[in-house]
C-alpha positions in Angstrom: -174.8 -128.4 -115.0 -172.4 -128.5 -112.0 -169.0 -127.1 -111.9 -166.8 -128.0 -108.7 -165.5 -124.7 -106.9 -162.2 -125.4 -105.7 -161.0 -122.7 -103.0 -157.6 -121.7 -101.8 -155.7 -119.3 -99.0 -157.4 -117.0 -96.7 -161.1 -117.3 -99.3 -161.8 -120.2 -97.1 -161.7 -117.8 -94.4 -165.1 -116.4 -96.3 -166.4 -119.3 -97.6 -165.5 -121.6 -94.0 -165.0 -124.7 -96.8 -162.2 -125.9 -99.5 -164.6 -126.6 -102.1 -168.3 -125.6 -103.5 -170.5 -126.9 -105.6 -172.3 -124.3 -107.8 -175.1 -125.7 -110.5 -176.9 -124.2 -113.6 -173.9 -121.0 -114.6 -173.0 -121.1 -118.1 -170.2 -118.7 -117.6 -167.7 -117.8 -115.0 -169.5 -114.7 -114.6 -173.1 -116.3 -113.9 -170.5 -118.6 -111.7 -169.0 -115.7 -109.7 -172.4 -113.9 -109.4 -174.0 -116.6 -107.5 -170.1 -116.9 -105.5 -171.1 -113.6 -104.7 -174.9 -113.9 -103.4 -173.8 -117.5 -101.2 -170.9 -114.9 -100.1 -171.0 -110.9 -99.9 -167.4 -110.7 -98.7 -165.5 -112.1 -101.8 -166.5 -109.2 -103.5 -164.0 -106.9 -101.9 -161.4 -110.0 -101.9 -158.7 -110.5 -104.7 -158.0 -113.3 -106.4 -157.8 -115.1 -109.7 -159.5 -117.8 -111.3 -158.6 -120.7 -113.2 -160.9 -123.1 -115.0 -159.5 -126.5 -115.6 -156.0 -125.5 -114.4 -156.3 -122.9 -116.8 -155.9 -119.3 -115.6 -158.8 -117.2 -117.4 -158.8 -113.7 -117.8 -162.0 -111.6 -118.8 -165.6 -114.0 -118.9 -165.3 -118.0 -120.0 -167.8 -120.2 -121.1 -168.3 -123.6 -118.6 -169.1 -126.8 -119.5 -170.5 -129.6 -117.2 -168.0 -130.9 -114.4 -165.5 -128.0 -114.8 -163.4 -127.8 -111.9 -163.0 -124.1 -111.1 -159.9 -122.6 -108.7 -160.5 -119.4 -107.3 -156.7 -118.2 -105.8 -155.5 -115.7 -104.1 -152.6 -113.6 -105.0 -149.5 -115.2 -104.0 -145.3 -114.5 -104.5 -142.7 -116.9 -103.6 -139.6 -116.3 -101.6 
């Protein structure tokens, strides 16, 4: 399985690209786990995630070629 890791703000100050490419997760926890592992410092950052241009909350099953967003908080002005 691959899912496409789409990354926005100051994460690609952690992760040094726009997108990732993370294979065999089932879950956007087994997802965020290996996010995690490939990069230490997004555990202490915020953000939220959105599978499909779907916002998630709590764990969400992933299916082959999900494109997954991980955002940081933002507020307009």
């Amino acid at each position: 399985m691959k899912i496409q890791v789409e990354i926005f703000g100051q994460l690609t100050d952690i992760t040094k690209d726009k997108t990732v490419e993370i294979t065999t997760v089932e879950d956007t926890d087994g997802l965020l786990q290996k996010l995690y592992e490939q990069f230490p410092a997004l555990r202490s950052a915020s953000f939220v995630i959105a599978v499909n241009n779907n916002l998630i909350h709590g764990n969400t099953g992933l299916e082959n070629n999900n494109t997954v967003a991980l955002m940081p908080p933002y507020s307009g002005g």
